[in-house]
C-alpha positions in Angstrom: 0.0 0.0 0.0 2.5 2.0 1.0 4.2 1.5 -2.1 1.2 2.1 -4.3 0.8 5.6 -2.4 4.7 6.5 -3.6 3.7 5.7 -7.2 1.0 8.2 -7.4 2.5 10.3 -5.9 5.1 10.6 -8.8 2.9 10.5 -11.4 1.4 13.5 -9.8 4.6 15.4 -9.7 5.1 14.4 -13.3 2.4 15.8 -14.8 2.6 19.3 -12.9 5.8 19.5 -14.4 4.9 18.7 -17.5 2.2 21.4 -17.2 4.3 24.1 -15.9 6.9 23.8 -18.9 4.2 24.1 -21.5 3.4 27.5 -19.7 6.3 28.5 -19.6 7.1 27.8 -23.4 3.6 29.3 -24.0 5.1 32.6 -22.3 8.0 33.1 -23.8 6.7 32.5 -27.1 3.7 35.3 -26.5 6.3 37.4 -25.7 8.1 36.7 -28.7 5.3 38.1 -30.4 4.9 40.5 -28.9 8.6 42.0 -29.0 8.8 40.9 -33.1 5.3 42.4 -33.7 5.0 46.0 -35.3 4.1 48.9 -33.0 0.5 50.2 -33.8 0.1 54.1 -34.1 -3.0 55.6 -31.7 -5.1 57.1 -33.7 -5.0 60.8 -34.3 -7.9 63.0 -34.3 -7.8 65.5 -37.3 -11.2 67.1 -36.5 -9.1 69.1 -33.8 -6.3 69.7 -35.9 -6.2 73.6 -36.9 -6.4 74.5 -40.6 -2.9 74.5 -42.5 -1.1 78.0 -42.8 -1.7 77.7 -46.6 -5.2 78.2 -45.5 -4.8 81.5 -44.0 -2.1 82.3 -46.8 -4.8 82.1 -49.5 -7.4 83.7 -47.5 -5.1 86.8 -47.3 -4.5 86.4 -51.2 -7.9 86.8 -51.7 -8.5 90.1 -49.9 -5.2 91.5 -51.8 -5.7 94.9 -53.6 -6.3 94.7 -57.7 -3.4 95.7 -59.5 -2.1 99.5 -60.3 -4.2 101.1 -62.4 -7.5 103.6 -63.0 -11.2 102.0 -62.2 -15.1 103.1 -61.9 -16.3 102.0 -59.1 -19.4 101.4 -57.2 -19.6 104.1 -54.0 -22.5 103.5 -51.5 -23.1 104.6 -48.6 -25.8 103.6 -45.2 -27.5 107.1 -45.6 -30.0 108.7 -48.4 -28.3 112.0 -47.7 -24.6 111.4 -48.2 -23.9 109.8 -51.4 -22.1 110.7 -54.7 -23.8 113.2 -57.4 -26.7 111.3 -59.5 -24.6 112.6 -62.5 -22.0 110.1 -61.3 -24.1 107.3 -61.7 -23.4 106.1 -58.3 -19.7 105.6 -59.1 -16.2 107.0 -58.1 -12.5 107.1 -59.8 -10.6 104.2 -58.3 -7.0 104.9 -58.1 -4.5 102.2 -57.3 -0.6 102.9 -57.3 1.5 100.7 -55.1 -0.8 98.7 -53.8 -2.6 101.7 -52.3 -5.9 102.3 -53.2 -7.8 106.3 -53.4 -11.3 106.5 -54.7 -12.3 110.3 -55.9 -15.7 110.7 -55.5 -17.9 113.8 -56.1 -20.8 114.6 -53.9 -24.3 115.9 -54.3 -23.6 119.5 -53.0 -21.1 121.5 -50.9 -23.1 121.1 -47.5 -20.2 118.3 -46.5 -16.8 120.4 -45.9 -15.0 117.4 -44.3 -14.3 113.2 -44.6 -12.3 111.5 -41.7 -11.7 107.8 -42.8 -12.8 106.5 -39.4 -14.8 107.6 -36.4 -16.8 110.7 -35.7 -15.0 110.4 -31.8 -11.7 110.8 -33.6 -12.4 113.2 -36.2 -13.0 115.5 -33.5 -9.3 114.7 -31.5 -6.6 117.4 -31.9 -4.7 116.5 -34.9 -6.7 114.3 -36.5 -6.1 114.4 -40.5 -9.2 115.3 -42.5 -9.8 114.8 -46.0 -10.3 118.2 -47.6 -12.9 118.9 -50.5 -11.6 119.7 -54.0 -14.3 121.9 -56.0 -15.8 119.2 -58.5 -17.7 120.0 -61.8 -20.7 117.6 -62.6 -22.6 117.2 -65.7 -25.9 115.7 -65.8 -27.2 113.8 -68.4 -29.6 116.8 -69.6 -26.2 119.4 -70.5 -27.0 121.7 -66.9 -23.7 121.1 -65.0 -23.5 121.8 -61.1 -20.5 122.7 -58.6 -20.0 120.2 -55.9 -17.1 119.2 -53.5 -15.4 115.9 -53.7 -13.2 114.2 -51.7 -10.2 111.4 -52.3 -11.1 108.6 -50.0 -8.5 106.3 -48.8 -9.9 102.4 -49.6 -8.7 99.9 -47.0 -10.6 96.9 -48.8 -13.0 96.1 -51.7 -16.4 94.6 -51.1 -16.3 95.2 -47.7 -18.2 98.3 -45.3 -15.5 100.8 -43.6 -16.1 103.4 -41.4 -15.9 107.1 -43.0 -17.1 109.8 -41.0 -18.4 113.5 -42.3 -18.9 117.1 -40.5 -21.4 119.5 -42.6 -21.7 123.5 -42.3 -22.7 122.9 -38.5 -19.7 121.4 -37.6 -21.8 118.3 -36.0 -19.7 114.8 -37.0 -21.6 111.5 -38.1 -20.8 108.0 -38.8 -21.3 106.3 -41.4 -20.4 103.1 -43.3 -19.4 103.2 -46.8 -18.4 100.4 -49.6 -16.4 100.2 -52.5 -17.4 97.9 -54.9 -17.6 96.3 -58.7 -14.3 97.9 -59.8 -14.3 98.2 -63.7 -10.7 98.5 -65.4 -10.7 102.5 -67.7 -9.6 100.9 -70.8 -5.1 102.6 -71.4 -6.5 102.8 -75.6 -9.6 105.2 -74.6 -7.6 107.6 -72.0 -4.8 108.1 -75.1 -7.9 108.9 -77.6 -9.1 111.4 -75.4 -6.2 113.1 -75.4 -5.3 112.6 -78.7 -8.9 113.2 -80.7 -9.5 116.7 -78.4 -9.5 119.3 -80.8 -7.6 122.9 -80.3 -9.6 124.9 -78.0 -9.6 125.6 -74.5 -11.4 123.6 -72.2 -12.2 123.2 -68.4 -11.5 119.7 -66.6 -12.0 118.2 -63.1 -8.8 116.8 -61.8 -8.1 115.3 -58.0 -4.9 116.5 -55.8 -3.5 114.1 -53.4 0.2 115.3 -51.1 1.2 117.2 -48.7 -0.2 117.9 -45.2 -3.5 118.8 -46.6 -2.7 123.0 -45.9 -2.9 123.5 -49.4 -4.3 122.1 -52.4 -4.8 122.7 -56.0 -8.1 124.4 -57.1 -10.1 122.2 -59.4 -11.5 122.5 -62.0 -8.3 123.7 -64.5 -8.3 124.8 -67.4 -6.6 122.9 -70.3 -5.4 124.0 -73.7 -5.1 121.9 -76.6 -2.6 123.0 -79.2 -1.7 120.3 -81.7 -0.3 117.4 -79.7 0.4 119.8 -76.8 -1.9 119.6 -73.9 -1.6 122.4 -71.2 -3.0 123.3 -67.8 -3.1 125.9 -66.0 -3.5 125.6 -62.0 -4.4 127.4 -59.3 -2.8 126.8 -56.1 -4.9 127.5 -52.3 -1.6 129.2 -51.4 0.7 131.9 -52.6 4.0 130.2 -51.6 4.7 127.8 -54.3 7.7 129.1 -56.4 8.0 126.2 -59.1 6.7 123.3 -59.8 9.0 120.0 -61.3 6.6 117.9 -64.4 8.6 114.9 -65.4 12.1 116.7 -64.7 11.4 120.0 -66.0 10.9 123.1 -64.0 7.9 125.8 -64.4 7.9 128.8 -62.6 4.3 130.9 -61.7 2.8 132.6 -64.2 1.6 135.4 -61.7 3.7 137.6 -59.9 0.6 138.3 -57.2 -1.8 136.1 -55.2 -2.1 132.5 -54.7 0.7 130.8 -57.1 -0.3 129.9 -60.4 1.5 127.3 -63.4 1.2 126.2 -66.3 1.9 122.6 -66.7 1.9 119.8 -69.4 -0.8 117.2 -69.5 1.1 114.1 -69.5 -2.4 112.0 -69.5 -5.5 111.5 -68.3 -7.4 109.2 -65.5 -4.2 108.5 -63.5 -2.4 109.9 -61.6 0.3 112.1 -62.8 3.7 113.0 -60.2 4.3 116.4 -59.8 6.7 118.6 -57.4 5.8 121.3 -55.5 8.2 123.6 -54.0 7.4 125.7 -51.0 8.8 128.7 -49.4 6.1 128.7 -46.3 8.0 127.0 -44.1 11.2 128.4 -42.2 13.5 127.0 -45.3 12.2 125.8 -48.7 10.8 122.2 -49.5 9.5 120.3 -52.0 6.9 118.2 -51.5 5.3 115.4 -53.8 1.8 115.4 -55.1 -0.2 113.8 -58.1 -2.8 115.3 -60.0 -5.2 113.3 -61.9 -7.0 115.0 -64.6 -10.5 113.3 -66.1 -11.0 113.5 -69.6 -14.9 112.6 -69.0 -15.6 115.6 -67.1 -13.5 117.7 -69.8 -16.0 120.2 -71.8 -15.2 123.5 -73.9 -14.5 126.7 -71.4 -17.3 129.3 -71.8 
C-alpha cells in the first residue's frame, strides 16, 4: 500500500511539471510576439487639428488689392443723404498705385466740408487728418452742370463696409459706413484717344490732388489747352507760396507775380495719376513736397 501511495505520488509530480513547462514555453513565445510584432500608431484626431497655414495664406490672397491702375467704381453709402452726385451714376475714380488704393468721389452738394476715414470720436481729436474737398464740376445727363465738393477717400478693402465719418456746415460729425465695390478697369487705348482726338480749344477739366499735409491744395477744376499734340494746364494753387513746380524733370515757374501761385503745366495723361513737385517757401527753409494730379478726360467740356 505503501508502495502504491509512492507511485502516485510521482505520477502527480510528473504531470505538474509537464504542465508548468508548457506555460512557460507558452510565455515566452507570446512574448516573442509581442517584441517581433509591429508597433501600432494611436489614432490621431484630425477634427481638432487647426487648418494649414496655406489656408490662412490664401485667404489673405484673396483680400489682396487689384493691381495698379484707374477703375469706376461702385460708392455707396448707409445714408440717403450722403452719397455721390446722380450725375456720377453712383460711381467714383478708383485709383491704385502701389498697392494703395484712393477713390475720388464727387458729392451731391457743398453742404459736407470734411471726410475722416474713421470715427466721428476721432475726427474731432486734436490733430486728427481730414480729407479736404476739392471743388468738383458735374454734368448731368440733360447738358445743366453743377458745382459740388469731392473728396479722395482712402480704400482699406474692396467689397467690404468701412467706417468714414463727415462734419457739414454745423460742424456736428456723423458715422457712417461706406463700400467700394464692382471695380471696372478704364480701358489705357480710350484715355490716349481722349487726349489725342481733343480738338484745339480751350477747355475746363475736373482733376483730384492728393500730397502734402493737406494745408494746401490745387483748385479744381483747371483749365486745359489743346494745341496740336500739346496739352496744357493751368492751376491754381490755395496758397501763394509755391515758387515752381517739377513735371517729369522740368521746371515751371508761376505765371503770376501776385496772389495765390499759379502754373502752367503739361498734360502728360488723363485718368491716372500724374507725379508732380511742388516747392514751398512757407516754411522756415524751402521744400518740396510730392503730389499727383489726376485730370479726367470725362468731365473735360469746352470753357465758356
Amino acid at each position: 500500500m505503501k508502495r502504491k501511495l509512492i507511485t502516485i505520488f510521482s505520477i502527480l509530480l510528473l504531470v505538474c511539471s509537464l504542465i508548468c513547462g508548457c506555460t512557460d514555453k507558452n510565455n515566452v513565445q507570446e512574448s516573442s510576439i509581442k517584441e517581433d510584432a509591429p508597433a501600432t500608431e494611436s489614432p490621431v484626431n484630425t477634427e481638432s487639428e487647426e487648418p494649414p497655414a496655406q489656408n490662412a495664406i490664401a485667404e489673405e490672397e484673396e483680400k489682396a488689392v487689384i493691381p495698379d491702375g484707374i477703375y469706376k467704381a461702385d460708392f455707396d453709402t448707409d445714408s440717403s443723404m450722403f452719397h455721390v452726385s446722380e450725375a456720377c451714376d453712383g460711381k467714383g475714380i478708383l485709383t491704385v498705385k502701389n498697392g494703395e488704393m484712393t477713390i475720388h468721389i464727387s458729392l451731391m452738394s457743398k453742404k459736407i466740408v470734411n471726410l475722416y476715414p474713421g470715427l466721428a470720436e476721432d475726427a474731432e481729436k486734436d490733430g486728427a487728418e481730414l480729407l479736404i474737398p476739392t471743388e468738383d464740376k458735374v454734368t448731368f445727363s440733360d447738358g445743366l452742370t453743377e458745382e459740388v465738393y469731392g473728396f479722395d477717400v482712402p480704400v482699406p478693402v474692396l467689397e467690404e463696409e468701412f467706417d468714414l465719418a463727415l462734419v457739414g456746415t454745423k460742424g456736428t460729425w456723423y458715422d457712417h459706413k461706406v463700400k467700394v465695390s464692382n471695380p471696372e478697369p478704364m480701358e489705357e487705348e480710350a484715355q490716349a484717344e481722349n487726349t489725342l482726338q481733343l480738338e484745339d480749344g480751350i477747355y475746363t477739366v475736373d482733376l483730384a490732388f492728393e500730397g502734402g499735409s493737406g494745408k494746401a491744395k490745387v483748385l479744381s477744376p483747371a483749365t486745359v489747352t489743346v494745341s496740336g499734340e500739346n496739352v496744357t494746364a493751368t492751376i491754381q494753387w490755395s496758397s501763394p507760396n509755391y515758387d515752381y513746380m517739377l513735371v517729369d524733370g522740368e521746371k515751371y515757374l508761376p505765371i503770376n507775380t501776385e496772389g495765390d501761385s499759379v502754373f502752367e503745366i503739361p498734360v502728360l495723361f488723363f485718368d491716372k495719376p500724374m507725379d508732380v513737385v511742388g516747392d514751398t517757401v512757407a516754411m522756415s527753409t524751402p521744400h518740396e513736397i510730392e503730389y499727383t494730379l489726376t485730370f479726367y478726360s470725362d468731365t473735360m467740356k469746352p470753357a465758356e
